[in-house]
C-alpha positions as MATLAB code, in Angstrom:
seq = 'XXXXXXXXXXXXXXXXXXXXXXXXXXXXXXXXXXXXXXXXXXXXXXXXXXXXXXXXXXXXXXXXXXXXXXXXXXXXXXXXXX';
ca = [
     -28.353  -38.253   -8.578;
     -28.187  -41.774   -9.963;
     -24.666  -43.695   -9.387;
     -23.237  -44.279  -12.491;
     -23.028  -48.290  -12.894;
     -21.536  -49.677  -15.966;
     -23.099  -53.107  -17.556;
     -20.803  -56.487  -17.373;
     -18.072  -57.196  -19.353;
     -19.041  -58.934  -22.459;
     -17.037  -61.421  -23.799;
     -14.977  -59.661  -26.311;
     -14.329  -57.446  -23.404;
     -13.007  -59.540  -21.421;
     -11.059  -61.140  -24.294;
      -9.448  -57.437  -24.962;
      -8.559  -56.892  -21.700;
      -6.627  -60.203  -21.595;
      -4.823  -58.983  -24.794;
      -3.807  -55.819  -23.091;
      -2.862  -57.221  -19.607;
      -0.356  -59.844  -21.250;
       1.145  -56.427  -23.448;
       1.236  -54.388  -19.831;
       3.027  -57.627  -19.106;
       5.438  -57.744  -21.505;
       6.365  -53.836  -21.581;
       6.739  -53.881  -17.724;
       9.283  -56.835  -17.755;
      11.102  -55.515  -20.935;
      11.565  -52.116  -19.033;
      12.709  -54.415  -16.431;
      15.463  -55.777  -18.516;
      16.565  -52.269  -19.554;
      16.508  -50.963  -16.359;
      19.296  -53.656  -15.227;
      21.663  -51.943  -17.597;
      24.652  -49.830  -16.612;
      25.459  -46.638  -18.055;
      28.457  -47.854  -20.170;
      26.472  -50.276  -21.933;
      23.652  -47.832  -23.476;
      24.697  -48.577  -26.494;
      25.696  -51.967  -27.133;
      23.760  -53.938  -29.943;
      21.333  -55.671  -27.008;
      20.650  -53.112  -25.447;
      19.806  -51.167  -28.383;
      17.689  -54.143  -29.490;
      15.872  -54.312  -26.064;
      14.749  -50.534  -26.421;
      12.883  -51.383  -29.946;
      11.514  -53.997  -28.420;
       9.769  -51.517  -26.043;
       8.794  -49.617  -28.234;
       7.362  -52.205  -30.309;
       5.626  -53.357  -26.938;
       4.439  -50.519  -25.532;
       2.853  -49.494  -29.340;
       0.916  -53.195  -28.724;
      -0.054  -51.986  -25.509;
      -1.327  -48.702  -26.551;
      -3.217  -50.304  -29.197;
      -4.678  -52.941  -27.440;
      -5.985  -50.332  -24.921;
      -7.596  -48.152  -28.104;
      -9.667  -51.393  -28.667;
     -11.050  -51.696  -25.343;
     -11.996  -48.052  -25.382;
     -13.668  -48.332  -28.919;
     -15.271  -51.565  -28.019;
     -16.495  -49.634  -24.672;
     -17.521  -47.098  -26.702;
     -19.948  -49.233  -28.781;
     -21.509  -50.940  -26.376;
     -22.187  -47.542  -25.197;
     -24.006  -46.286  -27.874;
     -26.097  -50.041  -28.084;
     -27.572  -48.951  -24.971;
     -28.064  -45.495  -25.153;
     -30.458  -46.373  -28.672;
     -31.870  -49.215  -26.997;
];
């Protein structure tokens, strides 16, 4: 059985993966912020904001993770037909 070895991150790779690590960033330290909340405060006008903002966030984040798996996904198939 062969291990299974993956080739080197190409630029663009590298440059999505920045993208989503500063997202995963920013969703992390806005759940943060939400977390510090107490329970009387759920729904007071910043609050409420902070929550769309991580949603807005974590949407980025998912995103920016669909473009490293597409990109993966096509340098996959470039080396499978070569």
């Amino acid at each position: 059985m062969t291990p299974h070895t993956q080739p080197p991150r190409d630029d663009e790779e590298c440059r999505l993966f920045g993208v989503y690590e500063a997202s995963s960033s920013k969703e992390h330290a806005a759940a943060s912020r939400l977390l510090d909340w107490h329970r009387s405060l759920y729904h007071h006008p910043t609050y409420m904001k902070l929550l769309d903002d991580l949603r807005a966030i974590r949407i980025e984040c998912n995103e920016a993770m669909l473009a490293i798996v597409e990109h993966h996904e096509k340098v996959q198939d470039q080396l499978i037909k070569h």
